[in-house]
C-alpha positions in Angstrom: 20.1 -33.3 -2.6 23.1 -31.8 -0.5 25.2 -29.2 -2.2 28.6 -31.5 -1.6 27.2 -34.4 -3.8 25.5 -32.3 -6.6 28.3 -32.2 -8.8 29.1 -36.1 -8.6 25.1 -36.4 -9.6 25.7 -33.9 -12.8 28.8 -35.7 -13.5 26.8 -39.4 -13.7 23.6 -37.8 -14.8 22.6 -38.9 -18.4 21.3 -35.5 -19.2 24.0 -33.5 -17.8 22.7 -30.4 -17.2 23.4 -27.9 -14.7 20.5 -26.1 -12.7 21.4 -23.3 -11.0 18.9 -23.7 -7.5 19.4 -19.6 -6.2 17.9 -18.6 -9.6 15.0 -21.3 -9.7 14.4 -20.4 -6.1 14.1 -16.3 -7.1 11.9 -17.3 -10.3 9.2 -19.2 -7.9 9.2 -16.5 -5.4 8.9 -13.9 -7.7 5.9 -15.3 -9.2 4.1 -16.3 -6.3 4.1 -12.7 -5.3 4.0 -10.5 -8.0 1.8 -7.4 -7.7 0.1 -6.2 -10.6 0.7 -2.6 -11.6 -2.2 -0.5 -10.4 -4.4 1.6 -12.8 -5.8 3.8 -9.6 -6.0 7.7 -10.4 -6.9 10.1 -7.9 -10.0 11.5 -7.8 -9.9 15.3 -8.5 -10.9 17.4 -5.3 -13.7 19.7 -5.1 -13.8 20.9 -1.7 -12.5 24.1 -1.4 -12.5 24.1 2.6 -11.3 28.1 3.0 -15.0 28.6 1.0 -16.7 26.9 3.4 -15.5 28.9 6.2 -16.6 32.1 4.4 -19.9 30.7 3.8 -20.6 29.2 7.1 -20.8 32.2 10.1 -19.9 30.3 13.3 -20.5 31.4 16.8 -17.7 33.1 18.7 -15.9 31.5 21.3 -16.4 32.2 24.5 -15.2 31.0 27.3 -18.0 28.9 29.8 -20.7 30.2 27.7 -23.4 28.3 25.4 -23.4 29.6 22.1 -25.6 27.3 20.5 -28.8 28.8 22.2 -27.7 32.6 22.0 -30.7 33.1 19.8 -33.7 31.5 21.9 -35.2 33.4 24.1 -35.0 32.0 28.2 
């Protein structure tokens, strides 16, 4: 129904009554996408990354040199 003729319709209208159409059009939308609240917790960490380099001896870097086969023998 246009918005000009609305209120001739409530004025005839047996039941009278007024619907405001902005807030039925929020209600719908807001229904059709409501988001549950979420329960998700974090997980606690356990890596501890600065241990790992301790325990872990890398190779030096050097510059144009393999240092993946330092320990074999040629």
């Amino acid at each position: 129904m246009p918005k000009h003729e609305l209120s001739q319709n409530i004025a005839r209208c047996m039941d009278r009554s007024s619907v405001n159409t902005e807030d039925l059009g929020r209600n719908e939308v807001q229904s059709k996408w409501h988001v549950p609240v979420s329960t998700w917790e974090k997980p606690k960490c356990t890596e501890d990354w600065d241990k790992e380099i301790e325990d872990t001896l890398a190779a030096p870097f050097i510059w144009w040199v393999n240092t993946s086969g330092l320990n074999q023998e040629r």
